[in-house]
C-alpha positions as CSV (number, residue, x, y, z in Angstrom):
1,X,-10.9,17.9,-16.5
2,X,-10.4,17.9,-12.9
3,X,-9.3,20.3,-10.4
4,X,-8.0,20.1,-6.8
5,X,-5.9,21.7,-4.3
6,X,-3.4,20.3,-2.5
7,X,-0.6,22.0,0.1
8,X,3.4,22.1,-1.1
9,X,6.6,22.7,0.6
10,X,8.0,25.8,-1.4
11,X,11.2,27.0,-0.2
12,X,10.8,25.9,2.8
13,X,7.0,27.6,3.5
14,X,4.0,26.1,3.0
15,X,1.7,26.9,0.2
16,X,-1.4,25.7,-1.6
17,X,-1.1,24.5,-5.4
18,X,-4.2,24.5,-7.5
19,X,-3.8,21.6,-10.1
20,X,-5.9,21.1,-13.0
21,X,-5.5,17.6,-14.7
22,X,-7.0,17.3,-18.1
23,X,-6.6,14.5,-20.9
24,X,-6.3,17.2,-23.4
25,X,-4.0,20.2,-23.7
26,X,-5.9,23.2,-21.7
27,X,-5.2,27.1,-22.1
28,X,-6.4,29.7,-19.7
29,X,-7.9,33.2,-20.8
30,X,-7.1,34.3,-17.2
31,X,-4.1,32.9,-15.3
32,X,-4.8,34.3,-12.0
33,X,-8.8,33.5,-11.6
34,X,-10.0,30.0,-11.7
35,X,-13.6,29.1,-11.1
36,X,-15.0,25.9,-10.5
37,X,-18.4,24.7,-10.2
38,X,-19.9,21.5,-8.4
39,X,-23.6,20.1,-8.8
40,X,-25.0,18.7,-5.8
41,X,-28.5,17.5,-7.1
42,X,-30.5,21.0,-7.5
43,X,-27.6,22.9,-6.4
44,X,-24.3,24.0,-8.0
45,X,-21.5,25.3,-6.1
46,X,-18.7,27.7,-7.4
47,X,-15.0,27.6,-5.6
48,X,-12.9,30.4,-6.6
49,X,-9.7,30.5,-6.6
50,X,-7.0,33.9,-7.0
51,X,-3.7,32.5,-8.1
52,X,-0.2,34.1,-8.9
53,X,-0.7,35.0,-13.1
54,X,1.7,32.2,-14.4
55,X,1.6,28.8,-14.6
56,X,3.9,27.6,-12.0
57,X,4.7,23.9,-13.4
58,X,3.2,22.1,-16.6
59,X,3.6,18.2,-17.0
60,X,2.7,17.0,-20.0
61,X,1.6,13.2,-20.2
62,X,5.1,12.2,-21.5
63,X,6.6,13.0,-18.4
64,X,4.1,12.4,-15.7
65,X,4.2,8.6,-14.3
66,X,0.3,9.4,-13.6
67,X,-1.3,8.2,-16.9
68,X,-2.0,10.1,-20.3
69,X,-2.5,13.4,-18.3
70,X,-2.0,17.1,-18.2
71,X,-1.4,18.7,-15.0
72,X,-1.1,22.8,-14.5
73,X,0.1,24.0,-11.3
74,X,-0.7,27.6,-10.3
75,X,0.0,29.0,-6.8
76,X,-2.7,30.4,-4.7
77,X,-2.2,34.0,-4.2
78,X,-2.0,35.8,-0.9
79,X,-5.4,37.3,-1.2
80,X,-6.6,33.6,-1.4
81,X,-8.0,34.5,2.0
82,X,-10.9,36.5,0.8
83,X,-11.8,34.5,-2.2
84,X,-11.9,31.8,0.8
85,X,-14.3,34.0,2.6
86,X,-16.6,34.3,-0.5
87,X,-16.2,30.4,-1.3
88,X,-17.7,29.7,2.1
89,X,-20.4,31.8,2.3
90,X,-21.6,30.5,-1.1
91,X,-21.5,26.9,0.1
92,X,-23.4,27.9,3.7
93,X,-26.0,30.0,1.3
94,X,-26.3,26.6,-1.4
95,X,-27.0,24.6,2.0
96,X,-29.7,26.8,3.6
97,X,-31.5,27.0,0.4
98,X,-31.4,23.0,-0.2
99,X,-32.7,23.1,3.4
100,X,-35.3,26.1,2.5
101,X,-36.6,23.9,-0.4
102,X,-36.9,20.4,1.1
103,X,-39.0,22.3,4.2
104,X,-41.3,24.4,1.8
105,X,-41.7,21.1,-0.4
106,X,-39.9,22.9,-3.1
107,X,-38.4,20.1,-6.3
């Protein structure tokens, strides 16, 4: 499963689609939070992402000229800003403590 966001012309304003693309069917126990999480060696990284509570579009492989794939559009919500906020802060914090180990010797 992958997951990436990408910007969309959406009645003629701009907006930011989170996709998921998955070889298998996926279902989603909450359509308005996604979470994911990156390792970069020692350290993982968690994005989060507030969407509107639907799925916006659903492609099965059938109709998608992209190989035997699943996408799932959902579109960021407007309180995307503060989940933003947090995402940041989490990757500057993952940084200084990679930083924190390699000075204090730290594995």
């Amino acid at each position: 499963m992958e997951m990436y966001t990408t910007p969309i012309l959406l009645n003629d304003r701009q907006q930011t689609i989170l996709i998921y693309k998955s070889e298998t069917p996926m279902t989603f126990s909450n359509l308005g939070f996604h979470k994911d999480v990156k390792a970069y060696g020692d350290t993982s990284i968690t994005t989060t992402y507030i969407t509107e509570p639907y799925i916006y579009r659903e492609i099965p492989p059938e109709k998608s000229d992209s190989g035997p794939y699943y996408y799932y559009w959902f579109l960021l919500a407007k309180d995307q800003g503060a989940a933003d906020i947090a995402n940041q802060l989490a990757q500057d914090n993952a940084v200084l403590q990679e930083a924190a180990n390699i000075l204090m010797g730290v594995e």
